[in-house]
C-alpha positions as CSV (number, residue, x, y, z in Angstrom):
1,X,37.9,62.1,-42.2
2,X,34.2,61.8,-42.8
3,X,32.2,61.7,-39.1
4,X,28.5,60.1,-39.4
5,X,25.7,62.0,-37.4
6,X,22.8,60.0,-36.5
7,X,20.0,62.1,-36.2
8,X,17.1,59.7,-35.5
9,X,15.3,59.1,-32.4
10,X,15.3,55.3,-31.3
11,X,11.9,53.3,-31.2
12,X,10.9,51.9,-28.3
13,X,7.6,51.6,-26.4
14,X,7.3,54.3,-24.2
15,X,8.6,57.1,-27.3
16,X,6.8,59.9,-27.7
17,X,3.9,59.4,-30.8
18,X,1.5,61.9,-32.3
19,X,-1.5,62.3,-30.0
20,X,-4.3,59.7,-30.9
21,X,-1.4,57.2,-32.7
22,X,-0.6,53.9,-30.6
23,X,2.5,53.4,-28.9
24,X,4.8,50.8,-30.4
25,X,4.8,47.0,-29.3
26,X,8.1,45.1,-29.4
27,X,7.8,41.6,-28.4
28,X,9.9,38.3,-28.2
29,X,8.3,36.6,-30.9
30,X,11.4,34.0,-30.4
31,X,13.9,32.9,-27.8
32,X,17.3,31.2,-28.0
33,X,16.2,29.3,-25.2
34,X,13.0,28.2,-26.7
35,X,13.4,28.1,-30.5
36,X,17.3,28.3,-30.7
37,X,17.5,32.1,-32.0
38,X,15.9,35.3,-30.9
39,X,13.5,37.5,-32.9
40,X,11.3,40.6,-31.8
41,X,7.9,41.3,-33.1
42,X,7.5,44.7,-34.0
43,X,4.2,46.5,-34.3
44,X,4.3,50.6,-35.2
45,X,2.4,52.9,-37.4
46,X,4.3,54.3,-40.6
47,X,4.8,57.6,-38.7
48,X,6.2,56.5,-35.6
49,X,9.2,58.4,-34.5
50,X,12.1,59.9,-37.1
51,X,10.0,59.6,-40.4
52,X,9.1,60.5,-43.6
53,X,5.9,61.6,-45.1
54,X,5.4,60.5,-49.0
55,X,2.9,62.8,-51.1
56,X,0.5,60.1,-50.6
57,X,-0.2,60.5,-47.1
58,X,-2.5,63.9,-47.6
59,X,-2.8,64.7,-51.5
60,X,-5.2,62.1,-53.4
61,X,-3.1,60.4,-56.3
62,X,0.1,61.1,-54.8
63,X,3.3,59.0,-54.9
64,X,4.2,56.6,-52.1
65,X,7.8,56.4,-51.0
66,X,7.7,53.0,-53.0
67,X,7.1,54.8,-56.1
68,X,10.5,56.5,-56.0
69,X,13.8,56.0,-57.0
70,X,16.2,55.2,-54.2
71,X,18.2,57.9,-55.4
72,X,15.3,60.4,-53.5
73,X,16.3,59.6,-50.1
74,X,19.9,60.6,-50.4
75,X,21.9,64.1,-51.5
76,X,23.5,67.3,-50.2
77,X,21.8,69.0,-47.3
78,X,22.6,72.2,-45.5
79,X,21.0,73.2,-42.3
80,X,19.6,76.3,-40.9
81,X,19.6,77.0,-37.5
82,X,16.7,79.1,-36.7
83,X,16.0,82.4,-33.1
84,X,12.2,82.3,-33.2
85,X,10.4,85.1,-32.8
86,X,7.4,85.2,-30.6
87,X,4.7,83.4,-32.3
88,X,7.2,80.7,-33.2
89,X,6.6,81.0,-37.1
90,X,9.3,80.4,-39.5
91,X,9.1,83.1,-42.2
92,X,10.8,84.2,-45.5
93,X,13.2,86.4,-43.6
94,X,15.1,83.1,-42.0
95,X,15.1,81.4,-44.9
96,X,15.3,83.8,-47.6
97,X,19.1,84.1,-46.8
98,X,19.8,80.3,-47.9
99,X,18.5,80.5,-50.9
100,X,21.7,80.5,-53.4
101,X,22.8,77.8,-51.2
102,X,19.2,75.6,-51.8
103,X,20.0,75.9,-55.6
104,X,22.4,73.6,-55.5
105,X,21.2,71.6,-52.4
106,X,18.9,68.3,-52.5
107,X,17.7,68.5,-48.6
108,X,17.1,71.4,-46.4
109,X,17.0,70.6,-42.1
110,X,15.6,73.4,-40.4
111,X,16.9,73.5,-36.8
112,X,14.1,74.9,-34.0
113,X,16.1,73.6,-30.8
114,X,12.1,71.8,-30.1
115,X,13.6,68.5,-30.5
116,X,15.2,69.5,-26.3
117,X,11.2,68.7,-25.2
118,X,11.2,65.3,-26.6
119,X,9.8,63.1,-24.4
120,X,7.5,65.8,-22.5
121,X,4.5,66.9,-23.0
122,X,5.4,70.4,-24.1
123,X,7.2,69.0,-27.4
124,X,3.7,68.1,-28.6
125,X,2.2,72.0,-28.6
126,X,3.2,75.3,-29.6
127,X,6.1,73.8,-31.8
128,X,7.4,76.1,-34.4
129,X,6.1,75.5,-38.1
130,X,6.1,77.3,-41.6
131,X,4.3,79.7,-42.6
132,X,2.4,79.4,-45.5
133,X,4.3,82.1,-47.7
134,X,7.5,79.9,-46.6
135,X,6.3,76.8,-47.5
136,X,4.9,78.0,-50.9
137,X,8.5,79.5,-51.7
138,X,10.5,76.4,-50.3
139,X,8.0,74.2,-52.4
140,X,9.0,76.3,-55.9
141,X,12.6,75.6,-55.4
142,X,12.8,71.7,-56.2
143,X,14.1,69.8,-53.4
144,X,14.0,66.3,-52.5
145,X,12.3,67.3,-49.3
146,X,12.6,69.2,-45.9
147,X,13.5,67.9,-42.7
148,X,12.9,69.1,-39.2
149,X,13.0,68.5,-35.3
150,X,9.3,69.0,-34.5
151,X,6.1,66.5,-34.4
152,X,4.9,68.0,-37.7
153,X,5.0,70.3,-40.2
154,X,1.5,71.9,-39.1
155,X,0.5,73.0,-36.1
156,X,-1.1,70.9,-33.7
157,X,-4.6,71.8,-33.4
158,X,-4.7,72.3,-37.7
159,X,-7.6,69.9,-39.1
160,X,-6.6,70.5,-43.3
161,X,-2.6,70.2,-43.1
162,X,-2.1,72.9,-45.1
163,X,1.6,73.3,-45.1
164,X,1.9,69.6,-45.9
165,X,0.0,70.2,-48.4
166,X,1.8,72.6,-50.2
167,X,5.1,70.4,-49.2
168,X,3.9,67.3,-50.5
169,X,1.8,68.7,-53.4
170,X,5.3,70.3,-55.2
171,X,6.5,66.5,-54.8
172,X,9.1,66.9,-51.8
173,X,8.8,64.5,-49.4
174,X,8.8,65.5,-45.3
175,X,11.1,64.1,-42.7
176,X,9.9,64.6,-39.3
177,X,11.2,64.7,-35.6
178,X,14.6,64.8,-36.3
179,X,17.7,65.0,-33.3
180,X,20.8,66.2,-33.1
181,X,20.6,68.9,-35.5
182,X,22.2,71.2,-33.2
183,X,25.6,68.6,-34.0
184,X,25.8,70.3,-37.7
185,X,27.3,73.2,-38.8
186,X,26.6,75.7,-41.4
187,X,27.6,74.5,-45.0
188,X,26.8,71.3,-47.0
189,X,27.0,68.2,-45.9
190,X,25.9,64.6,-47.4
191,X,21.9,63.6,-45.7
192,X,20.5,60.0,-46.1
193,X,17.1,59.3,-45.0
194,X,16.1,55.5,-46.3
195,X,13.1,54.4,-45.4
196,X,11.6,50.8,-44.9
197,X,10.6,49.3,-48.3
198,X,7.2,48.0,-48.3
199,X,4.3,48.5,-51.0
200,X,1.9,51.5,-51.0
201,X,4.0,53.4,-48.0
202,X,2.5,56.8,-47.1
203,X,5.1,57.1,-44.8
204,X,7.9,55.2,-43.1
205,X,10.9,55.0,-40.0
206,X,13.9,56.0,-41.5
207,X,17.6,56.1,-40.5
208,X,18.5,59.9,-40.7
209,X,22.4,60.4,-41.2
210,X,24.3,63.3,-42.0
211,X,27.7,62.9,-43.8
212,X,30.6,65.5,-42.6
């Protein structure tokens, strides 16, 4: 019997953001008692909560998530769950183990535990991220894209992105803030990550399921 995982964080007004972004706005735009049906108005930036990050968003030229196929936002997936060492880096050695398993593998979630600060201040600082030598080797192997429970894939006080850039610049596609990735276990399992289909997206909200 297949059991569905959500793994997205719900949007609402008071949701954590990256620092500097606005905070969403949902409104009544319409009321059953005034117009005979109820509609919210919903305004967010493309990187609010559980989202993806096209190529486009840092690398000049590159594809939005509108350019793709919708075949790129759905495969196999296995998850690592990661013990950080002490300056919270995620290397070769916690990765390098996986990867017989990435060759036949469409998405890979790394699992920090960071995702347990959500909603506190502490989950926007000191989050774990790649090192560079990781994300050079995870961006030869030819994945969809990466996903992970964290803010973003670079550090907080970075001011060039270079770990998205090497992500997004082999053509993978990022999925950030992720939850409940502590619900999966070891081996493959089916990931869908849909975003919202509008023209020239850089980024977007998606739906994160896992399939198991």
């Amino acid at each position: 019997m297949t059991t569905l995982i959500d793994l997205t964080h719900p949007i609402h007004e008071d949701m954590p953001v990256y620092p500097g972004t606005e905070q969403p706005v949902i409104s009544t735009g319409c009321s059953i008692e005034q117009d005979g049906f109820l509609e919210k108005k919903i305004t967010f930036y493309s990187h609010t909560g559980t989202h993806m990050d096209a190529p486009a968003h840092l690398i000049k030229g590159g594809k939005y998530l509108d350019q793709y196929d919708i075949s790129r936002f759905y495969g196999s997936a296995i998850v690592v769950h990661l013990e950080l060492n002490e300056d919270k880096s995620i290397d070769l050695g916690v990765l390098n183990p996986v990867e017989s398993q990435l060759k036949n593998t469409d998405f890979l979630l790394i699992h920090t535990g960071w995702s347990r600060y959500w909603g506190t201040d502490d989950y926007f600082a000191n989050f774990p991220v790649l090192t560079p030598e990781a994300a050079e080797w995870m961006a030869g192997i030819g994945l969809k894209g990466i996903g992970l429970d964290v803010i973003s894939a670079d550090s907080a006080d970075t001011r060039t992105y270079p770990i998205h850039k090497i992500l997004l610049g082999s053509d993978m596609v990022i999925v950030e803030n992720l939850a409940n990735l502590d619900q999966l276990h070891e081996g493959a399992f089916e990931f869908s990550c849909f975003p919202l289909h509008f023209q020239q997206a850089d980024g977007s909200p998606i739906r994160a399921v896992a399939s198991i």
